[in-house]
Each structure stands twice: as C-alpha cells, then as structure tokens.
C-alpha positions as CSV (number, residue, x, y, z in Angstrom):
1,X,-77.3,9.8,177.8
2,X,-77.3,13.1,179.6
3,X,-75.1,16.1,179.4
4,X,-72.4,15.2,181.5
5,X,-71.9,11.7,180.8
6,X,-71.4,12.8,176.7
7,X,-68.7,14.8,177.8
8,X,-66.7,12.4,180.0
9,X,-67.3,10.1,176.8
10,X,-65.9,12.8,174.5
11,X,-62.7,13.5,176.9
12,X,-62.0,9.7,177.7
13,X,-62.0,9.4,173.8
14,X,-59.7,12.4,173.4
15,X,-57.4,11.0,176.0
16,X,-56.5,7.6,175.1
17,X,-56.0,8.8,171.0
18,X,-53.9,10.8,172.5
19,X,-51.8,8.4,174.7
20,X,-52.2,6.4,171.8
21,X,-50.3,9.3,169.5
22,X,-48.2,10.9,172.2
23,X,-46.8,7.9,174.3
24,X,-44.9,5.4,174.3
25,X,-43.7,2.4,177.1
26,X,-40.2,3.6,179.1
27,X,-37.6,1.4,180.1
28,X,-37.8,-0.9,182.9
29,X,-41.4,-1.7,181.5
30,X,-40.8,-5.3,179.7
31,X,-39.4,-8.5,181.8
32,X,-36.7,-8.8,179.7
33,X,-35.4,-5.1,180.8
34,X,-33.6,-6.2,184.2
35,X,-30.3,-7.8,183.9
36,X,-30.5,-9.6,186.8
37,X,-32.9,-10.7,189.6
38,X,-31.4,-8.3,192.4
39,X,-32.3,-5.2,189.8
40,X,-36.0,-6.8,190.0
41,X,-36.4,-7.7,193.2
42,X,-34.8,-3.4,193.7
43,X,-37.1,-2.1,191.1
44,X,-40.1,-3.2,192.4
45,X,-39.7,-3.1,196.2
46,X,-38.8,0.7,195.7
47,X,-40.7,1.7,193.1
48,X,-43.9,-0.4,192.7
49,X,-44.8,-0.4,196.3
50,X,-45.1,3.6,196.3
51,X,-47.5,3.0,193.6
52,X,-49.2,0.8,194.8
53,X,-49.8,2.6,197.9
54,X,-50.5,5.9,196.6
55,X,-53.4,4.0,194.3
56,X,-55.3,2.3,197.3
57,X,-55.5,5.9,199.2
58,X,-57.2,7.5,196.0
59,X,-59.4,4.7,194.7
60,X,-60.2,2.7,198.4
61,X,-59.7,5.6,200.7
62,X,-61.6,8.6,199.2
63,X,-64.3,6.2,197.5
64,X,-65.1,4.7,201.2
65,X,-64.1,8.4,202.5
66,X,-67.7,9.6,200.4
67,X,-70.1,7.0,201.8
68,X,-71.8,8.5,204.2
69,X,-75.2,8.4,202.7
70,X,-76.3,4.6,202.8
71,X,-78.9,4.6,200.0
72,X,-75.8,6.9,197.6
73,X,-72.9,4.6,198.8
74,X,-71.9,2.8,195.2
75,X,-72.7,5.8,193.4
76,X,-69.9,7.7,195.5
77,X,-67.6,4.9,194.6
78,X,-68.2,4.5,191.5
79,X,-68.3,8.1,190.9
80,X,-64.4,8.6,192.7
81,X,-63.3,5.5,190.9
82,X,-64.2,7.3,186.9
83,X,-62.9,10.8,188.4
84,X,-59.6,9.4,189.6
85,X,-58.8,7.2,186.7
86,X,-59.2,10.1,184.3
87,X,-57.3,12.2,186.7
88,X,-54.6,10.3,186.8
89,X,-54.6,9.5,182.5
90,X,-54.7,13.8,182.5
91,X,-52.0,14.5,184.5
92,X,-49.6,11.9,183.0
93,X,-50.5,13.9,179.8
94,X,-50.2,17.5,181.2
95,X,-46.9,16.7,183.1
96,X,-45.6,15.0,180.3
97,X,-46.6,18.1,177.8
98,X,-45.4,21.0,180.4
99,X,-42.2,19.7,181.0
100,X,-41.4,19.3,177.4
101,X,-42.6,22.6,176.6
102,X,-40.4,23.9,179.7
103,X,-37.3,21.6,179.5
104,X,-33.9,22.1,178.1
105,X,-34.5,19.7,175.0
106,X,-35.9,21.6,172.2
107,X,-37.0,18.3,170.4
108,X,-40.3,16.8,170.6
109,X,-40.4,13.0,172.3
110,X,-42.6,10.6,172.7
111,X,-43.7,10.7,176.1
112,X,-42.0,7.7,178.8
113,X,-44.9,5.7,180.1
114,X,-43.3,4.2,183.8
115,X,-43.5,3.9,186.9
C-alpha cells in the first residue's frame, strides 16, 4: 500500500468514527416521520429530486467529464467516485462543525443528518 492510499485509509477511518460520535439521523429520515401521504409525496418531490440531481452531475458527469484517455478511463472514474464521496462525508462534517461554532446556540448538538 503506497503513500497516498494509507492516508485516504487513515482519513476515511477518521471520518466515519466521527459521524459515528458527532451525528445523529434528523427528522423526516424514518417512514413513520410523515403524517400523511401528501407530506411524502411533498417531501420527496422537493427535496429528494435536488439530491438526486446534484449527485449524478458529481459522480456521472465529472467521472465521464475525465475520460479522455482510453487506456486511464476507469481509473478516472474510480478515482472522482473515492474523491467525491469523501468530499461530500467532509463537508457534511465541516458545515455541520462551523455553523455550530458560529451560531447563536452556545450548546453543543449532535449534528442533523438530512436531506
């Protein structure tokens, strides 16, 4: 195992203890959240599909963006797929920890893991 890929190992390890300390699941998370099928049917027509869409640009668009060399093209992908997923797992931590640390609440919560 070379250099960089102890690293990645070492920060990947770091990140989901601390998801695992530091967060927990928000509302609207569990089935049994939504009061009635109109709230669903709301929630995830707004919400969900933003997600959604926001997730195939990073992981389809800039992966297939990055082949441009034929014999390197998985490599790319695969290499866009590992940056963005930790990307994304840092900035749900940083954002969560900065606007704690800058917020009018002076006590320390859990961090709300939604949509």
């Amino acid at each position: 195992m070379g250099f960089g890929e102890s690293i990645f190992l070492i920060t990947e390890i770091a990140t989901i203890l601390l998801f695992i300390i530091c967060c927990e699941y928000g509302d609207h998370i569990a089935p049994d959240t939504f009061k009635t099928v109109e709230q669903t049917k709301d929630y995830v027509q707004s919400d969900y599909q933003t997600a959604i869409n926001m997730h195939v640009m990073i992981f389809i668009g800039f992966g297939f963006a990055m082949t441009g060399v034929r014999t390197l093209a998985w490599s790319n992908i695969s290499f866009v797929f590992v940056c963005s997923v930790w990307a994304i797992q840092w900035g749900i931590l940083s954002l969560g920890f900065w606007s704690q640390v800058f917020g009018d609440d002076p006590d320390w919560k859990k961090l709300q893991i939604n949509l």
